[in-house]
PLY file of the C-alpha trace (Angstrom):
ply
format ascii 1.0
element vertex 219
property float x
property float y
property float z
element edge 218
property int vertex1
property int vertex2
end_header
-22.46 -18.99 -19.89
-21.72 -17.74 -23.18
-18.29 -17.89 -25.39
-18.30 -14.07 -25.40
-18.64 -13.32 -21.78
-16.13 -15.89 -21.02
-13.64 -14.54 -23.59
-13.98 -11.43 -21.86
-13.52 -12.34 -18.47
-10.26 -14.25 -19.55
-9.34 -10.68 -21.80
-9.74 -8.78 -18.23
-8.33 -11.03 -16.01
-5.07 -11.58 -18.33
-4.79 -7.36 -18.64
-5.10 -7.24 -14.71
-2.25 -9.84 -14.48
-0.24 -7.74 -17.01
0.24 -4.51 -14.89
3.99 -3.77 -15.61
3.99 -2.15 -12.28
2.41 -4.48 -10.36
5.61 -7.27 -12.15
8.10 -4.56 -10.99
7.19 -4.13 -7.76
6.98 -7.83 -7.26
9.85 -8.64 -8.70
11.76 -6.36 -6.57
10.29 -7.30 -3.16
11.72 -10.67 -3.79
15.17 -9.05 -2.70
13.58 -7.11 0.20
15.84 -8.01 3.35
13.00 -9.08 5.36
13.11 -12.37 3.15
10.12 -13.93 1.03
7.24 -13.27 3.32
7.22 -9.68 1.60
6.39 -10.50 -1.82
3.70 -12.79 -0.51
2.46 -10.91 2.14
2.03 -8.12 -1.82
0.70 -11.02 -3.17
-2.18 -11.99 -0.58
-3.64 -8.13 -0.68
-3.38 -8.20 -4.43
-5.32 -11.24 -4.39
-7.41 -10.57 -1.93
-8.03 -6.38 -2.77
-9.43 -7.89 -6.44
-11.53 -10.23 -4.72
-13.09 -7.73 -2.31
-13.94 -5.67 -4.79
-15.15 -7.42 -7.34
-17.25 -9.12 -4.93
-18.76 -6.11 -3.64
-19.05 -4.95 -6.66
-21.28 -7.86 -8.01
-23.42 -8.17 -4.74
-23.59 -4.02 -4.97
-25.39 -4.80 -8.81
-27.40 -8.03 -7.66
-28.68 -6.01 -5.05
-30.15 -2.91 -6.87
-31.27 -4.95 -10.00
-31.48 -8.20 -9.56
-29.06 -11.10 -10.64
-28.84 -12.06 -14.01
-31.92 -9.56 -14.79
-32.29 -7.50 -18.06
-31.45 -4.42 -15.70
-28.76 -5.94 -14.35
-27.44 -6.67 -18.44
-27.85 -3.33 -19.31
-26.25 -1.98 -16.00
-23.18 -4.48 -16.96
-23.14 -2.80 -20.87
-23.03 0.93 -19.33
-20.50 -0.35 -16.78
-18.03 -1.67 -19.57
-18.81 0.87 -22.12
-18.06 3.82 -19.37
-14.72 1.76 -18.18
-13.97 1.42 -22.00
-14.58 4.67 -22.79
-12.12 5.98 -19.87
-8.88 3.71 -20.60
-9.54 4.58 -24.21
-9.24 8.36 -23.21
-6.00 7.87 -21.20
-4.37 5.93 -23.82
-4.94 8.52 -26.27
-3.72 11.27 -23.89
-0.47 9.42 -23.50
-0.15 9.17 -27.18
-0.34 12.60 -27.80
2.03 13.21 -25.01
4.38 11.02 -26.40
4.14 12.78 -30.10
4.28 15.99 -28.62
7.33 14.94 -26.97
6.27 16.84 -23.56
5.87 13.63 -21.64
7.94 13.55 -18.75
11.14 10.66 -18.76
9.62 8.06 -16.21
12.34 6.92 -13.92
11.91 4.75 -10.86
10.69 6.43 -7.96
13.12 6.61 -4.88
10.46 4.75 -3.02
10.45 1.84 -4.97
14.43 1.81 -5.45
14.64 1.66 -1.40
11.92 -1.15 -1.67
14.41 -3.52 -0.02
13.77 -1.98 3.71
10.07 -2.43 3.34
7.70 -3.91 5.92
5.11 -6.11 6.31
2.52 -3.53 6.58
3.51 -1.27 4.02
4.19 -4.43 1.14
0.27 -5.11 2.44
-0.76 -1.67 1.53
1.23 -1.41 -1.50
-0.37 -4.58 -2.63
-3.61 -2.59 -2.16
-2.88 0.36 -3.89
-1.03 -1.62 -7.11
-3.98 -3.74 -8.01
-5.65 -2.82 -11.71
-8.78 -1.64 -10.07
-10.40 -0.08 -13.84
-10.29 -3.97 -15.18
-11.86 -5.29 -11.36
-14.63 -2.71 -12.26
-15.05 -3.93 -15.96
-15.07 -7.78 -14.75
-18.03 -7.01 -12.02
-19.93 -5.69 -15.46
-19.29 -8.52 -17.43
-19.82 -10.92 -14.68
-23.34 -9.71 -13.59
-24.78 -10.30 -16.45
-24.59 -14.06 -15.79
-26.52 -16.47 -13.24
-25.43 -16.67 -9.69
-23.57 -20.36 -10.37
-21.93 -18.67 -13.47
-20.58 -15.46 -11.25
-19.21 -17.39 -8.69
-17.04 -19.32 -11.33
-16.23 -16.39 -13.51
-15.36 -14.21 -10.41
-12.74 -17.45 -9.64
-11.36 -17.23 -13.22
-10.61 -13.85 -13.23
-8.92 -13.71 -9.91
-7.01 -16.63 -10.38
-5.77 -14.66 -14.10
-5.57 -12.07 -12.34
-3.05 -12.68 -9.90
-1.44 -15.09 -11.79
1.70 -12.65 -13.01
2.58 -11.41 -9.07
1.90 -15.12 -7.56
3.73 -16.76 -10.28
7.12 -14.35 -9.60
6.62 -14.85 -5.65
6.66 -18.83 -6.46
9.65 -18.50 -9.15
11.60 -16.44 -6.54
10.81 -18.79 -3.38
11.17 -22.07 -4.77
13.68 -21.44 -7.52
15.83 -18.43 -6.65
18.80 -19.07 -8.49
17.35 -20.72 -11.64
15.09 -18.09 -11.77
17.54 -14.95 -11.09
18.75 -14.11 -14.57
15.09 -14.53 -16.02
13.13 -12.34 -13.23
16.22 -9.48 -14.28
15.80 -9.81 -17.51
11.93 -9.40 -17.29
12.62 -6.16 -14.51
14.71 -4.68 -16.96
12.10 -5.22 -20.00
9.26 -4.32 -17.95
11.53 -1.13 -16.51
12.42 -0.12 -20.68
9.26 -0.49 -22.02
6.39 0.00 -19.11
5.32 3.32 -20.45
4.58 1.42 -24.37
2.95 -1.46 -22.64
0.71 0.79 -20.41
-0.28 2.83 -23.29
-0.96 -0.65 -25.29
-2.96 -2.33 -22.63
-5.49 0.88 -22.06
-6.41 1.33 -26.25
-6.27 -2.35 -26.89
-9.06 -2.86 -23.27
-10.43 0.69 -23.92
-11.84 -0.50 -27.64
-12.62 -3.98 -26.73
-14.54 -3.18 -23.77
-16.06 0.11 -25.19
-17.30 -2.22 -28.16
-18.64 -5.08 -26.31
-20.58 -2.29 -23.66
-22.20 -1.18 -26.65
-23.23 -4.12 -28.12
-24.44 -5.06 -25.05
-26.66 -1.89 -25.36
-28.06 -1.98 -29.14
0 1
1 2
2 3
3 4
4 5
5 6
6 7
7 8
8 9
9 10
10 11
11 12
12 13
13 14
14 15
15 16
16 17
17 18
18 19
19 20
20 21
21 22
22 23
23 24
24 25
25 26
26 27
27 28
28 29
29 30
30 31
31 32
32 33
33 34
34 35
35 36
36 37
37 38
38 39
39 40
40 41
41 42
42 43
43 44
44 45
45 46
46 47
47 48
48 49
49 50
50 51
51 52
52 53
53 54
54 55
55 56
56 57
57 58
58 59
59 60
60 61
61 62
62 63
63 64
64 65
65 66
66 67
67 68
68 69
69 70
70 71
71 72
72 73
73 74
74 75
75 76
76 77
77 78
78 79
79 80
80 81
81 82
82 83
83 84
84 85
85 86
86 87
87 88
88 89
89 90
90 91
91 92
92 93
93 94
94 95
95 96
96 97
97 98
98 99
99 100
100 101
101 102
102 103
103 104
104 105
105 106
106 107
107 108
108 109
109 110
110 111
111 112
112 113
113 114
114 115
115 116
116 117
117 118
118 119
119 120
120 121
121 122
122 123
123 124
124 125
125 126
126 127
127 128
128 129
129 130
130 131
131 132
132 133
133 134
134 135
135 136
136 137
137 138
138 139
139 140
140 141
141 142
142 143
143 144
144 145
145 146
146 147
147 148
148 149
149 150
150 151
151 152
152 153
153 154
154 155
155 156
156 157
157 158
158 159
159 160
160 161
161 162
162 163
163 164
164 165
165 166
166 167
167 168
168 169
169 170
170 171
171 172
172 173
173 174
174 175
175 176
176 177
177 178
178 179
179 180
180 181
181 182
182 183
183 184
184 185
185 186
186 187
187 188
188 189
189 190
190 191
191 192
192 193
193 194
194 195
195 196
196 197
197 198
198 199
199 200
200 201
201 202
202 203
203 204
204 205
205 206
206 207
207 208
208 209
209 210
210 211
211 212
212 213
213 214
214 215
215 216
216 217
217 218
């Protein structure tokens, strides 16, 4: 396993744990009346949506090209340099929104402000849907350039990062509700202010890292 491709995987799985949405909305089902199961039940299909993926992702590559193969390097390179590409694109398109000043104010949707009367099913599915499913792709590039030993631990790494932002507010809000209250509000409210700068951060600061290292993969 090399320095860079573990550097990367730790980049990606840190930027997939640092969805401001993904903090919100966990943060939030911690006061959902149907009590902690909620957050968790968000938590498991996080967890498990990024695993599925990037699982199928990896055995969808191995089983085209060929693990750890040249074609399955220069598959990985494409993959990351398209991915790249993309969240470079977006991040410039909210730039100029932003400088144009025609960007729309971003409130809270009513959905999520009535996240309190949520159910089991639905925190499932929105645990689905919230997941950072661009950096999942990007990992499953990175990843597949590596031996089958190395992919199953690098695959582990980046879930565990991964998930480490939602689990770690489900286990501050469970286990320490009240010494954790004024921190998890003050983090909401951050996260609530400055979500749109920290969105538009995370996709030029991934976009040129992973656009770079796809295309020095390539040359």
């Amino acid at each position: 396993m090399s320095s860079s491709t573990f550097v990367t995987v730790v980049v990606l799985g840190i930027g997939c744990a640092a969805n401001p949405w993904g903090i919100m909305i966990a943060i939030l089902l911690l006061d959902a009346r149907r009590g902690p199961g909620i957050v968790w039940t968000y938590v498991v299909a996080w967890t498990g949506a990024i695993s599925v993926v990037l699982a199928a992702l990896l055995a969808g590559i191995g089983a085209v090209l060929g693990s750890a193969s040249d074609d399955s390097g220069t598959a990985g390179s494409w993959i990351l340099l398209a991915v790249g590409l993309v969240l470079l694109g977006f991040g410039v398109r909210r730039l100029v929104r932003r400088d144009r000043g025609d960007e729309p104010t971003e409130e809270t949707p009513r959905w999520l402000r009535a996240i309190e009367n949520i159910s089991y099913p639905a925190a499932f599915l929105l645990g689905i849907y919230s997941a950072t499913y661009p950096l999942v792709i990007a990992a499953a590039g990175e990843i597949a350039r590596t031996g089958t030993s190395e992919a199953i631990a690098l695959s582990v790494l980046f879930v565990v990062l991964g998930s480490s932002s939602v689990a770690g507010i489900a286990a501050l809000g469970t286990f320490a509700p009240e010494r954790s209250a004024a921190f998890l509000e003050r983090m909401r409210a951050w996260v609530t202010a400055h979500n749109r700068a920290v969105i538009t951060a995370i996709l030029l600061v991934l976009g040129a890292f992973l656009a770079a290292r796809g295309l020095a993969g390539l040359l």
